[in-house]
C-alpha positions as CSV (number, residue, x, y, z in Angstrom):
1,X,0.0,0.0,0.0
2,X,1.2,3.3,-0.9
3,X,1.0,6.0,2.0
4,X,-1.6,8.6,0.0
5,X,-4.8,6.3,0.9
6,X,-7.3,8.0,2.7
7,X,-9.0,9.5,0.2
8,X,-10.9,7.4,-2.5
9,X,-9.1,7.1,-5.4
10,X,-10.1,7.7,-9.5
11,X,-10.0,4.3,-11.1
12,X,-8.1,6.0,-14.2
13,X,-8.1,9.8,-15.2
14,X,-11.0,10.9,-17.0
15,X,-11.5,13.1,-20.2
16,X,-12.2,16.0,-17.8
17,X,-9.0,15.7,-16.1
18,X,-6.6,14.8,-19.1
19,X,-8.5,18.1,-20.5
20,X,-7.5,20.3,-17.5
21,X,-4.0,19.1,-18.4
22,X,-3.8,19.5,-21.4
23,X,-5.6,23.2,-20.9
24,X,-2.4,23.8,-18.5
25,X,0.5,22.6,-20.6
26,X,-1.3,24.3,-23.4
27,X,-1.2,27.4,-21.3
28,X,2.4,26.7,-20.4
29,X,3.4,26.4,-24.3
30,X,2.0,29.9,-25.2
31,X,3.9,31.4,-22.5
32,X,7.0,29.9,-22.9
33,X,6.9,31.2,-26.7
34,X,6.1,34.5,-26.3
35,X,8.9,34.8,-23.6
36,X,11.3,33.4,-26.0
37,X,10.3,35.7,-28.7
38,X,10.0,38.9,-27.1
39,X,11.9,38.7,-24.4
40,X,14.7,36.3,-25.2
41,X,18.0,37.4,-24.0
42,X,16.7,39.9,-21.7
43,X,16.1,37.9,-18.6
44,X,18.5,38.8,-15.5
45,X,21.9,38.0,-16.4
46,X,22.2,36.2,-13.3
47,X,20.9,33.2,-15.6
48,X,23.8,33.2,-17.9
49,X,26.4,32.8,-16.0
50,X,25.8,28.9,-15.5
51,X,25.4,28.9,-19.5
52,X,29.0,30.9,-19.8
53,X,30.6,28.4,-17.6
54,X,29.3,25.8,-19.9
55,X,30.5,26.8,-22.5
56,X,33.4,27.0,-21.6
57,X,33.9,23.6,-19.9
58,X,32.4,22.2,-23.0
59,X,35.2,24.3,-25.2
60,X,37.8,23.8,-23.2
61,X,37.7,21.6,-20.0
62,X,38.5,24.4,-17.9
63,X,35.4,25.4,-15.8
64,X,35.2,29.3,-15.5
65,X,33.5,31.8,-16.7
66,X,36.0,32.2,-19.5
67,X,39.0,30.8,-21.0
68,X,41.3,32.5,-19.4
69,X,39.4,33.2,-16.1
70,X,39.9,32.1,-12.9
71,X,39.0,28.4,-12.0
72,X,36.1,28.6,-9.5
73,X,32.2,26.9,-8.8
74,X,30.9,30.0,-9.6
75,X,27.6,28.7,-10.7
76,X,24.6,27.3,-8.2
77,X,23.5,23.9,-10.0
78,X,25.7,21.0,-11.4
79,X,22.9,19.4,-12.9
80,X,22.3,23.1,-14.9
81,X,25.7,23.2,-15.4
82,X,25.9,19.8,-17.1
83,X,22.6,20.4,-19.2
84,X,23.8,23.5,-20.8
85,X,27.3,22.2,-21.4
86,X,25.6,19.2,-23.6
87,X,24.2,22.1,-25.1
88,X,27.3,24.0,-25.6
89,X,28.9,21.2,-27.6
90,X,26.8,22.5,-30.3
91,X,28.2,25.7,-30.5
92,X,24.7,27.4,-30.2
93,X,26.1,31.1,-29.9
94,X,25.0,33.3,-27.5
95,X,21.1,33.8,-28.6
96,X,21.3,30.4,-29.2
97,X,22.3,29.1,-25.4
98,X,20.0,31.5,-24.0
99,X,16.9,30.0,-25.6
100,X,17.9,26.6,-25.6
101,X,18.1,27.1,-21.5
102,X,14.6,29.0,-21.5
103,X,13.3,25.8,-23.5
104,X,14.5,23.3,-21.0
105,X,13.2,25.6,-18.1
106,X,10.0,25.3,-20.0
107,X,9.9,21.8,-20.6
108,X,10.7,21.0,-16.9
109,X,8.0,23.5,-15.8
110,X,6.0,20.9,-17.7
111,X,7.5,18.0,-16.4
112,X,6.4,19.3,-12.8
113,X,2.8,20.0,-14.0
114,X,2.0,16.9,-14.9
115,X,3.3,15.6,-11.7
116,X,1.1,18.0,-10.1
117,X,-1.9,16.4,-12.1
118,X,-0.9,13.2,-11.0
119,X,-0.7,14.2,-7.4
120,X,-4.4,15.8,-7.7
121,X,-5.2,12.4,-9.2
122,X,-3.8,10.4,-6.4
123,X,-5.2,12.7,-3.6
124,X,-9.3,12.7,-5.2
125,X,-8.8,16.9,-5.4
126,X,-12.5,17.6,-7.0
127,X,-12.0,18.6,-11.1
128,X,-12.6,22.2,-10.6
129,X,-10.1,22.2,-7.6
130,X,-7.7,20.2,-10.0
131,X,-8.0,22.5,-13.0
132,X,-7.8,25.6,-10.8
133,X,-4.2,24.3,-9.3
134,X,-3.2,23.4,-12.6
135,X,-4.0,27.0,-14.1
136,X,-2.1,28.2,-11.5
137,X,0.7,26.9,-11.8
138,X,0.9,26.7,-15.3
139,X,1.1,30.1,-15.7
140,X,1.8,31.9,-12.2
141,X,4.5,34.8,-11.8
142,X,7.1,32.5,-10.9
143,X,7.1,30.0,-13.7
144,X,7.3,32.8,-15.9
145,X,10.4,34.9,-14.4
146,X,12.2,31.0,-14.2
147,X,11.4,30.5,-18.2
148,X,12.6,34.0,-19.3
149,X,15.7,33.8,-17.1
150,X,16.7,30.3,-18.3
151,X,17.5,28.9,-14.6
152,X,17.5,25.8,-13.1
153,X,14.6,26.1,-10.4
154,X,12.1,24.1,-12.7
155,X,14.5,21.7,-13.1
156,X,14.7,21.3,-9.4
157,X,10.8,21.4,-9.0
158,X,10.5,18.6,-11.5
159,X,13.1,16.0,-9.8
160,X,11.4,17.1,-6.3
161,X,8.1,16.1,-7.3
162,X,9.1,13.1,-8.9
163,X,11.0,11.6,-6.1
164,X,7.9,12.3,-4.1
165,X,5.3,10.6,-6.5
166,X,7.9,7.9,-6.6
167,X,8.2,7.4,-2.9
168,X,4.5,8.0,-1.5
169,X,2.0,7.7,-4.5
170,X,3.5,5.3,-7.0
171,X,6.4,3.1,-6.3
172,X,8.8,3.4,-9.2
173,X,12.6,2.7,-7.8
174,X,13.8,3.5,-11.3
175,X,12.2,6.8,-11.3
176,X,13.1,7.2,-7.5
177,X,16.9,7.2,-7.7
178,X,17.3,8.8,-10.9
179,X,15.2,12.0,-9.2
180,X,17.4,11.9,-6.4
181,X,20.4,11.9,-8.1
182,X,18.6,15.1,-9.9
183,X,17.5,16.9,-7.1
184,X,20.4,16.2,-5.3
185,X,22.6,18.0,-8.0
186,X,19.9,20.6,-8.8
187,X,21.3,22.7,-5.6
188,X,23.7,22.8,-2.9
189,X,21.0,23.7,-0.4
190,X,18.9,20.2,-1.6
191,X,20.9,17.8,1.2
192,X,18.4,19.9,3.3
193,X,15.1,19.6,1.5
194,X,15.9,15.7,0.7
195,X,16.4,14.7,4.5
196,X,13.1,16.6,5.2
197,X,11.5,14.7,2.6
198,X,12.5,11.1,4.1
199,X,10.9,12.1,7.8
200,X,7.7,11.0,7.1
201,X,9.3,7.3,6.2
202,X,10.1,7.2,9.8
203,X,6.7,8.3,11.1
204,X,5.1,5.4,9.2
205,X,7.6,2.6,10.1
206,X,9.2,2.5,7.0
207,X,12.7,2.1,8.8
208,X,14.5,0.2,6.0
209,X,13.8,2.8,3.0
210,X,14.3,5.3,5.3
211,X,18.1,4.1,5.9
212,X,18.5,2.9,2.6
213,X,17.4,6.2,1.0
214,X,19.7,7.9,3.6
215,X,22.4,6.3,2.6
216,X,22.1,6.5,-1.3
217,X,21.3,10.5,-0.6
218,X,24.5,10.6,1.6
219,X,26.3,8.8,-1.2
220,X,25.2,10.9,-4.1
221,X,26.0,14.3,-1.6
222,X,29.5,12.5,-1.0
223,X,30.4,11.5,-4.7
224,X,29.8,15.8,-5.4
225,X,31.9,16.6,-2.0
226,X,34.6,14.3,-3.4
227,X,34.9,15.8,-7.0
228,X,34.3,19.2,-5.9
229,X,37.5,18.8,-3.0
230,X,39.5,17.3,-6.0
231,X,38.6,20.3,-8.6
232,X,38.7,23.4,-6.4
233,X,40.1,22.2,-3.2
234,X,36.6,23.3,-1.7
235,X,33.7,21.8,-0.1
236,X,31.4,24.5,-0.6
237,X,30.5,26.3,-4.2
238,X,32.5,29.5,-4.5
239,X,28.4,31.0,-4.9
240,X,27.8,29.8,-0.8
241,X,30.9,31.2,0.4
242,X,29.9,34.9,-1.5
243,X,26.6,34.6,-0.1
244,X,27.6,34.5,3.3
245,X,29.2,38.1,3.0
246,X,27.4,41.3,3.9
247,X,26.5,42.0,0.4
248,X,24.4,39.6,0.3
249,X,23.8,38.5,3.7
250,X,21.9,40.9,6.1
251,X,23.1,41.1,9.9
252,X,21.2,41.6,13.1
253,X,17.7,42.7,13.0
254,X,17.8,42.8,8.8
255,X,18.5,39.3,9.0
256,X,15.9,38.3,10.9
257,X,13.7,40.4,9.0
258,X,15.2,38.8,5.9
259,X,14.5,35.4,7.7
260,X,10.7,36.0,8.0
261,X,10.5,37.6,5.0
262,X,11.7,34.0,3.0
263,X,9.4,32.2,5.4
264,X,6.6,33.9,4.2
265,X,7.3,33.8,0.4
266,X,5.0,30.9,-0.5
267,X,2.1,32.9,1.3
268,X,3.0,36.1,-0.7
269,X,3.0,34.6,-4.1
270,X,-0.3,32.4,-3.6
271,X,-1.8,35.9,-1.3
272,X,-5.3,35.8,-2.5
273,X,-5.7,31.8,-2.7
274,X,-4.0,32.1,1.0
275,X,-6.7,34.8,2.0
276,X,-9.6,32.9,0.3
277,X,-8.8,29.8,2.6
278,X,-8.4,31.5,5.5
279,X,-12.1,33.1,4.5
280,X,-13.7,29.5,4.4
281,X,-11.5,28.7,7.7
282,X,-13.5,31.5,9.4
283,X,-16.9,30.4,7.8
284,X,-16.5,27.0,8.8
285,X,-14.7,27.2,12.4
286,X,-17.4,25.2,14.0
287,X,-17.4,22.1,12.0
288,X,-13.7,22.3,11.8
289,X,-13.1,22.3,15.4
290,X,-15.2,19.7,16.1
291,X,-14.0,17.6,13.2
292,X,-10.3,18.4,14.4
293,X,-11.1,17.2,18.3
294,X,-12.1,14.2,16.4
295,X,-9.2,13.7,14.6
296,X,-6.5,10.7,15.9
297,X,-4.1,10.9,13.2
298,X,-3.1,13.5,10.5
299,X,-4.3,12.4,7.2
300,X,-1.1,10.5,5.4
301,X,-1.3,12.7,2.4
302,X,-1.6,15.9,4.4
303,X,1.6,15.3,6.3
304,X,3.1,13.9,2.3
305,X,2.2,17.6,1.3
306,X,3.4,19.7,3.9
307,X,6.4,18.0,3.7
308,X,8.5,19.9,0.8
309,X,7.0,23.1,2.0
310,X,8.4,22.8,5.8
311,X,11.9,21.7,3.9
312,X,11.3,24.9,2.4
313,X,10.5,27.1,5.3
314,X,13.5,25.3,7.0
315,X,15.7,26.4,4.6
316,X,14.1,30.1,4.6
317,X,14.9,30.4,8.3
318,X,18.6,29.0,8.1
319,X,19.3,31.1,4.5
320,X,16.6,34.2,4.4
321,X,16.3,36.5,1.5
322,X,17.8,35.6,-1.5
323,X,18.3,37.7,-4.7
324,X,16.0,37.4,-7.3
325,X,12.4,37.1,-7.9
326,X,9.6,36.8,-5.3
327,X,9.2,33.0,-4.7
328,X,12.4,31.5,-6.3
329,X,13.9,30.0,-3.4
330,X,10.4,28.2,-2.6
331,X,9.8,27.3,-6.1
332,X,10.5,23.5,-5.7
333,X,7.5,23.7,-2.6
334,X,4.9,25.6,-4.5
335,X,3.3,22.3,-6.2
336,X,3.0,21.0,-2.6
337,X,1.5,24.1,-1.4
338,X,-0.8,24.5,-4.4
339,X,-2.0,20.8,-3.6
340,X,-2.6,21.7,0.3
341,X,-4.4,25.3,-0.3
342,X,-6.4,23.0,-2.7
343,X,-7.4,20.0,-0.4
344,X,-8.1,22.2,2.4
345,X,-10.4,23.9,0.4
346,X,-12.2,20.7,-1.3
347,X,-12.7,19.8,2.9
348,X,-13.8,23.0,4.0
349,X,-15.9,23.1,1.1
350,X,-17.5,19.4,2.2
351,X,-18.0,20.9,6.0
352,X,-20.1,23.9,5.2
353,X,-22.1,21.9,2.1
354,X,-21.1,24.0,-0.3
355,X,-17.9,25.4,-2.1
356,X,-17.0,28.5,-3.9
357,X,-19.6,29.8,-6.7
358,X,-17.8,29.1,-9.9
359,X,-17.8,32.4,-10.2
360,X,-16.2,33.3,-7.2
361,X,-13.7,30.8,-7.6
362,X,-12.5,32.0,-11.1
363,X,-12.5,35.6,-9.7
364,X,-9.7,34.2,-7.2
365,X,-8.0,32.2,-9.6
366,X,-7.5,34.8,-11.9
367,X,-6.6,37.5,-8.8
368,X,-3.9,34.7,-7.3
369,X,-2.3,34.7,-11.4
370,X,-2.3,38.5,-11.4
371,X,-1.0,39.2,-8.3
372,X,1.8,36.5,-8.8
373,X,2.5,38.1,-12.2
374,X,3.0,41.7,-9.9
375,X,5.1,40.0,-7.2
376,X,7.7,37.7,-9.4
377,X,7.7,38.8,-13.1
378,X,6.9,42.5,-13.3
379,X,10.0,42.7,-15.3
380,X,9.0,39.9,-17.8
381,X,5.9,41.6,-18.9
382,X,8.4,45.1,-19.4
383,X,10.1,43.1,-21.6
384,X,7.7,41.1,-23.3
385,X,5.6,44.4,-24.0
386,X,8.9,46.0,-25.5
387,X,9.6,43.5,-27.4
388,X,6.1,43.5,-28.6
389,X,6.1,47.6,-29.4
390,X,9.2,47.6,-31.3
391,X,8.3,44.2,-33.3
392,X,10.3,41.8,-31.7
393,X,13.3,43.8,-32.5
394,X,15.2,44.6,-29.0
395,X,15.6,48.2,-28.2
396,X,19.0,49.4,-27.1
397,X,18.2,50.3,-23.7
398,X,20.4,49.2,-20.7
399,X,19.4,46.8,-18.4
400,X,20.2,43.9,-15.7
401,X,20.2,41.6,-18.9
402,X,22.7,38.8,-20.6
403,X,22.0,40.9,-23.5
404,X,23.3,44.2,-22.2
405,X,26.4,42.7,-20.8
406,X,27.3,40.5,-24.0
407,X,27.3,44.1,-25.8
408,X,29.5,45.6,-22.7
409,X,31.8,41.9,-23.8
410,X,32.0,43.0,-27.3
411,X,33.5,46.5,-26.5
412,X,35.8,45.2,-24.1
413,X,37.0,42.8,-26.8
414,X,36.7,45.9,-29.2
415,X,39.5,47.4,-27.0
416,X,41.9,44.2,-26.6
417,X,42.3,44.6,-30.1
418,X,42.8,48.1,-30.5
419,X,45.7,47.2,-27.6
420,X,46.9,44.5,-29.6
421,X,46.6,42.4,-26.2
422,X,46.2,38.3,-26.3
423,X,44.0,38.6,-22.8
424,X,42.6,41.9,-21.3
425,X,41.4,41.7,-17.6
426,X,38.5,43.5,-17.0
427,X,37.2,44.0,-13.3
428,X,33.2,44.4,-12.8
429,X,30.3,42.9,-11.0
430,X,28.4,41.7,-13.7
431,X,29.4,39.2,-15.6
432,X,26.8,36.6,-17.0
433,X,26.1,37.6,-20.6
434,X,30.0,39.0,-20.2
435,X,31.4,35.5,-20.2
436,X,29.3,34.3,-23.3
437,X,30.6,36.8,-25.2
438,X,34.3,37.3,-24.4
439,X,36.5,34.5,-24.4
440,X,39.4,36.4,-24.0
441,X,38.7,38.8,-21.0
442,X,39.6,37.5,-18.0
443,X,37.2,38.7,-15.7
444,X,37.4,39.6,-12.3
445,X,33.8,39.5,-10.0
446,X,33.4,42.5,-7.8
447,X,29.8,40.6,-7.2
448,X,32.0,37.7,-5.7
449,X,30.2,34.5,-7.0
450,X,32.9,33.6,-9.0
451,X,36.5,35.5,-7.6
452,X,37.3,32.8,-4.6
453,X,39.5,35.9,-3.2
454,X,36.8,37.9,-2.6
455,X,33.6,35.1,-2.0
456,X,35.6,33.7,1.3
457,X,36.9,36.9,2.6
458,X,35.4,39.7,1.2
459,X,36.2,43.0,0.7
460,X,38.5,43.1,3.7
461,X,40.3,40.7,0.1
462,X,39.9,44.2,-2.3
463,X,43.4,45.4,-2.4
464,X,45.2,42.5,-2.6
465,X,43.4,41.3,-5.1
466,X,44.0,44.6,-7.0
467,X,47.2,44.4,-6.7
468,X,47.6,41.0,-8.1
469,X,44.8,41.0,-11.0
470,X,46.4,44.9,-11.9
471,X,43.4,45.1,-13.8
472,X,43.7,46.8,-17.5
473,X,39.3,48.1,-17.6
474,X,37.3,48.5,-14.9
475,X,33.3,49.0,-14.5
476,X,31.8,49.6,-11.3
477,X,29.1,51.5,-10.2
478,X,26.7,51.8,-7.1
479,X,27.3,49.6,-4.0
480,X,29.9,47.3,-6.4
481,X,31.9,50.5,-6.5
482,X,31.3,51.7,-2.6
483,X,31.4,48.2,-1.2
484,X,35.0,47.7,-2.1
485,X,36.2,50.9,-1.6
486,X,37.5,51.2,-5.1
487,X,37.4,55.0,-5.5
488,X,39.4,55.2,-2.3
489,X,41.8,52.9,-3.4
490,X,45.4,55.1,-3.6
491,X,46.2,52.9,-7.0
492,X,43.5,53.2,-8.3
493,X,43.1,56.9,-8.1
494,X,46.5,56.9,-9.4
495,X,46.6,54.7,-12.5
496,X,43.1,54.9,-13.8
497,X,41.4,57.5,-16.0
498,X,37.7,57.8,-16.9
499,X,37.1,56.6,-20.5
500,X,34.0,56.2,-22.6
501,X,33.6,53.6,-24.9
502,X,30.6,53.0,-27.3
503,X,28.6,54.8,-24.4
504,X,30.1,53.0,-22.0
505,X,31.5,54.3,-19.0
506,X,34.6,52.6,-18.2
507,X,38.1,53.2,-16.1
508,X,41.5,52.2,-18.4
509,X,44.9,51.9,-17.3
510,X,46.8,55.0,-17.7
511,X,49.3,52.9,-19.8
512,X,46.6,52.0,-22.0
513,X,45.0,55.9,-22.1
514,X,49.0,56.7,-23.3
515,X,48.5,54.3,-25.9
516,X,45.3,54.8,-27.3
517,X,46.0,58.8,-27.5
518,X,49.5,57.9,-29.4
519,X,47.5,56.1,-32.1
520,X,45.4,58.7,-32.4
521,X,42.4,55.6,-31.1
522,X,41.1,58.4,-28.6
523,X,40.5,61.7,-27.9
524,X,40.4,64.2,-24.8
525,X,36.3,65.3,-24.1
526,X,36.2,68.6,-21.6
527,X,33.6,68.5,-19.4
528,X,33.5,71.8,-19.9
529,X,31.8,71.6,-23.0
530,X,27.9,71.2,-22.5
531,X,28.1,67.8,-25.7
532,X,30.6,66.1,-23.4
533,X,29.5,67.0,-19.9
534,X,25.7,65.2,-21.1
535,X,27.5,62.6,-23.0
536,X,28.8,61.6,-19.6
537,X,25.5,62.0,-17.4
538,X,22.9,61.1,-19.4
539,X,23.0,59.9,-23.0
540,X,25.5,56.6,-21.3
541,X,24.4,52.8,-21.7
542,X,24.2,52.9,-17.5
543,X,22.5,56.4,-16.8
544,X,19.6,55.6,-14.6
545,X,22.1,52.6,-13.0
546,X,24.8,54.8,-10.8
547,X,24.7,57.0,-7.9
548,X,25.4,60.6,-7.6
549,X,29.1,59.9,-6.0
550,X,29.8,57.6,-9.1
551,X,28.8,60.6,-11.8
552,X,31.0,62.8,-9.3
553,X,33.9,60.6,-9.0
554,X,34.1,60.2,-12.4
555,X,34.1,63.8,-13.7
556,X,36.5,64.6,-11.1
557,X,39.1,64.7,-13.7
558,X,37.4,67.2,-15.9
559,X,38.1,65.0,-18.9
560,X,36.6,61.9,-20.0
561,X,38.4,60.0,-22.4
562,X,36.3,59.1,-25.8
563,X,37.5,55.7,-27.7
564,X,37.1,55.9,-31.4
């Protein structure tokens, strides 16, 4: 007997429910394509930087960002990693590796729907309920920021749900050990979530799958351990140690704000569905508390749902906030929690004799879509209706995008040629869509996630590292400029000079400034002249992206050098 049995059970899906299926993955296909059309390479750049390191591993058998980069883990998922580099081996290009991670993002998005269909199945939610959930899902805020951005959350989702099915609802040891093995590589964090999800085995006397699924988990976690020591000399990805640092890491009372603030995140995407059941809670308190004083055990499957989502809100308390959208840290739970806000709603519904008008219901359903769509991917529909106005041709606008930082590649590149340099090093904090498109800059992280200097000690690492990488260009702006100190640095003041490139604000050598003016490549701007001085502050690729003290620091010369 399987442990999700008190609940009658359909004999076999019907046409109604392989229709609210197919309605969702339908749903999920239109979405998918209209994010790859019109927003393409325009998702948060965060999501190429797994794709850059795969193509270079799958280049080269060095795993960095770039060629001639530093060795590091500087990427969240080894599963992702190894995905995309099967990819790589194509040679895809840059558009090309974007979509063909926003494809599998998609595909695993539906892989985890139809999981969630089975669950429904196995659990006798009523067809409304079922549809509803699958709706939801299929095209809530979430789904859609983790298809545009090309990441590996969907992925994680899918193995999650799978080794679930495959360990509660439907015995399948095949399926079982090949979704741990996935899950298990998804994310560092998913030792965490996967001892969680073996609890209940103990709860129910299964002792011997509990040990024996223990053991394989520890195994699989082991085998990673072993091969990441032997790489990098590391136990933890470089992205865990940079995380850890005040950048990204709040102290004292922010992080316990930050704490309850991930705690909460599966409530705040699914708000209205929350508020609705907490309506029918209040409507039906009476027959609920007597049916709960009634109650000798916890229904198996309720305590099979809740599961994931207390790995989840374990997680939250230990981690907090993470950057990113609203809900992507939870995303693997949010099936579960769909499935619980749903059965407690078919029961609640029994108690009172009566459930939602249809009406009623669709008015939440589509309110809970909306406001997901507010809270996670704001940003996708800004791109989607941009890409829509201008025709599915990409305005040049600057944003947090692969797309924006492949074009900031492809001037840096511009200018290792006009150098005549084999390898220019290039210090800035974003560097996703960077390392797809220059295979020659080395790059140095002032976001941390993949310089192992600055991810395990900081900034308190800065000048040293400085000193050693003697960077040629440097970009840096905001709190990647202030965090460091860089424009208090005493060699950096003294060997760097402002320089615009292709309307990009950039810092260059002084050796290289000699250079470039002795070719005649570059020219003196005055800020004195009024052209110049609003070349500088408001017609650049990141105006609208600095602070004041980086447009002061960087006039403070009174001349901005202008590559040709």
């Amino acid at each position: 007997m399987n442990d999700v049995d008190a609940l009658k059970k359909p004999s076999g899906p019907t046409l109604s429910s392989l229709a609210s299926l197919g309605l969702a993955l339908g749903l999920q296909t239109v979405v998918a394509a209209l994010i790859t059309i019109f927003v393409g390479p325009r998702g948060w750049d965060d999501g190429a930087i797994t794709l850059a390191y795969s193509k270079t591993f799958a280049e080269t058998a060095h795993i960095a960002l770039t060629a001639v980069s530093e060795q590091v883990e500087g990427f969240s998922s080894v599963s992702w990693f190894i995905l995309n580099a099967l990819i790589a081996l194509f040679h895809p290009g840059f558009a090309g590796a974007i979509l063909a991670a926003q494809i599998m993002a998609a595909v695993f998005l539906g892989v985890t729907t139809v999981f969630i269909w089975l669950m429904a199945e196995a659990i006798g939610l009523e067809p409304r309920t079922r549809l509803v959930v699958l709706v939801v899902f299929a095209i809530f805020g979430p789904a859609l920021s983790e298809i545009a951005n090309g990441m590996e959350m969907t992925l994680l989702a899918a193995s999650g749900i799978a080794f679930i099915y495959s360990l509660y609802v439907r015995e399948n040891r095949v399926l079982l050990l090949l979704s741990a093995v996935v899950f298990l590589s998804t994310r560092f964090e998913a030792m965490i979530y996967y001892a969680v999800f073996l609890v209940p085995l103990l709860f129910y006397g299964r002792f011997r799958s509990f040990f024996a699924l223990a053991g394989f988990g520890l195994a699989v976690t082991g085998m990673q351990e072993a091969i990441r020591y032997v790489w990098f000399g590391d136990l933890l990805p470089n992205t865990i140690y940079a995380k850890m640092n005040p950048t990204y890491s709040a102290r004292g009372l922010e992080a316990l704000r930050s704490r309850f603030a991930a705690a909460t995140d599966i409530i705040k995407v699914f708000l209205p569905f929350v508020a609705a059941l907490l309506a029918l809670v209040f409507l039906s308190r009476e027959e609920l508390y007597t049916r709960l004083r009634g109650l000798k055990t916890i229904p198996r499957q309720w305590v099979i749902l809740a599961t994931p989502v207390v790995a989840a809100e374990v997680f939250a308390m230990i981690g907090g906030s993470n950057w990113g959208y609203a809900g992507r840290m939870t995303f693997f739970a949010q099936p579960f929690a769909l499935l619980l806000i749903g059965l407690f709603c078919d029961h609640l519904a029994v108690f009172r004799k009566a459930a939602f008008p249809a009406a009623t219901l669709a008015v939440i359903t589509l309110a809970t879509i909306v406001y997901s769509w507010n809270r996670s991917a704001p940003e996708v529909f800004k791109e989607v209706a941009r890409g829509i106005k201008s025709r599915s041709v990409a305005p040049d606008y600057f944003g947090v995008t692969p797309l924006a930082y492949c074009k900031t590649g492809v001037q840096v590149d511009h200018l290792r040629q006009m150098l005549d340099l084999g390898t220019i090093t290039f210090m800035t904090p974003d560097v996703g869509g960077l390392g797809l498109c220059g295979d020659r800059i080395r790059v140095v992280d002032l976001g941390l996630l993949t310089n192992k200097q600055l991810a395990k000690n900081g900034y308190a690492a800065f000048p040293k590292l400085f000193a050693e990488e003697n960077p040629d260009i440097i970009e840096a702006h905001a709190g990647w400029a202030s965090g460091p100190g860089l424009y208090d640095l005493a060699s950096f003041k003294d060997n760097y000079q402002p320089a615009l490139l292709e309307q990009t604000r950039f810092f260059l050598r002084i050796d290289h400034v000699d250079a470039l003016l002795a070719q005649n490549k570059a020219d003196w701007c005055q800020l004195t002249e009024p052209q110049c001085l609003r070349t500088v502050l408001e017609t650049h690729r990141y105006a609208g992206h600095t602070e004041r003290f980086d447009d002061v620091y960087f006039m403070k010369p009174g001349r901005v050098l202008i590559l040709r």
